[in-house]
C-alpha positions in Angstrom: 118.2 113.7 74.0 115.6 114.6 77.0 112.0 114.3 76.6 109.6 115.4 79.0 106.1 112.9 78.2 102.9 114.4 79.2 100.5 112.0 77.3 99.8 108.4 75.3 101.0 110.8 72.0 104.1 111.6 73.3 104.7 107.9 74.4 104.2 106.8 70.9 105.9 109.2 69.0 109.0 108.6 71.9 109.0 105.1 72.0 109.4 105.7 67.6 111.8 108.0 67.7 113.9 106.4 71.1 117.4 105.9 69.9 119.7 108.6 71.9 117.2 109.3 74.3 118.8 109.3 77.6 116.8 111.0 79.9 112.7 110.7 80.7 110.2 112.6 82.6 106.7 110.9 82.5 104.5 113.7 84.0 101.0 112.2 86.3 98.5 112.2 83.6 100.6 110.2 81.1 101.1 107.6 84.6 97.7 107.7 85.7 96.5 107.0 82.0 98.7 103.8 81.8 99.4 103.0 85.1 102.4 101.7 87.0 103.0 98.4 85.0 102.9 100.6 81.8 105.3 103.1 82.8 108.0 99.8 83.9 107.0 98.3 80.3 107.6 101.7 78.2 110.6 102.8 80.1 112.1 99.6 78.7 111.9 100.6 75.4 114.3 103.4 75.2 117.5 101.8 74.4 119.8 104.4 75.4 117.9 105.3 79.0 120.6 106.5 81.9 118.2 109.2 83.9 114.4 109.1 84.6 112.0 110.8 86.0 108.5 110.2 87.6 105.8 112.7 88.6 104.3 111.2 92.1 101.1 112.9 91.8 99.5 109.5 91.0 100.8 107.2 93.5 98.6 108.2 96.9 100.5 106.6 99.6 103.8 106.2 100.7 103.9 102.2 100.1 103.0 102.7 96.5 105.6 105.0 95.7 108.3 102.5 97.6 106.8 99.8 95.4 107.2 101.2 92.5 111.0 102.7 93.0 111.9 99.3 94.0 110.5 97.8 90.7 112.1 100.6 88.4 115.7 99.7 90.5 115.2 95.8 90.2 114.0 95.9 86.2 116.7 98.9 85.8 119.5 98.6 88.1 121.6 101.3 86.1 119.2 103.5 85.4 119.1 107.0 87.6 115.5 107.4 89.1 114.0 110.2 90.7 110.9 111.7 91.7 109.2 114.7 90.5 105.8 116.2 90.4 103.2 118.0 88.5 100.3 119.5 90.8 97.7 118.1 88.4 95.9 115.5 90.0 93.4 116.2 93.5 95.7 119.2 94.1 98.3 117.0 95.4 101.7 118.0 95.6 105.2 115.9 95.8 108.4 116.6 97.3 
């Protein structure tokens, strides 16, 4: 199963309902609501995980992002990551 996670509500009802889920998306307002360390924590919860997605719109700088990828590929060394974006936040695109 794919979800695509918007907000905190879809989190919950995901991380409930997370056997078979193998593919994420966390859009920028569910990441800016609980931050980089949340998304690491909740993306740990889903059993099943192979493919996952990140909107960039919250991380500002280039080093950020870096950081971050290198934390998803140390806590998840199997996992496929890749970036995404919404166009939500400051008018900010990704890439």
């Amino acid at each position: 199963m794919k979800l695509d996670l918007e907000c905190v509500d879809d989190l919950d009802w995901a991380v409930a309902h997370s056997d078979g889920v193998v593919e994420l998306r966390f859009g920028a307002l569910l990441v800016r609501k609980i931050g980089a360390e949340g998304v690491t924590e909740s993306i740990g919860r889903f059993p099943d995980l192979e493919r996952f997605r990140v909107a960039d719109d919250y991380f500002r700088e280039k080093p950020e992002r870096d950081a971050f990828e290198a934390s998803v590929s140390t806590l998840f060394p199997d996992l496929a990551f890749s970036w995404t974006y919404d166009l939500r936040i400051d008018g900010r695109h990704g890439r």
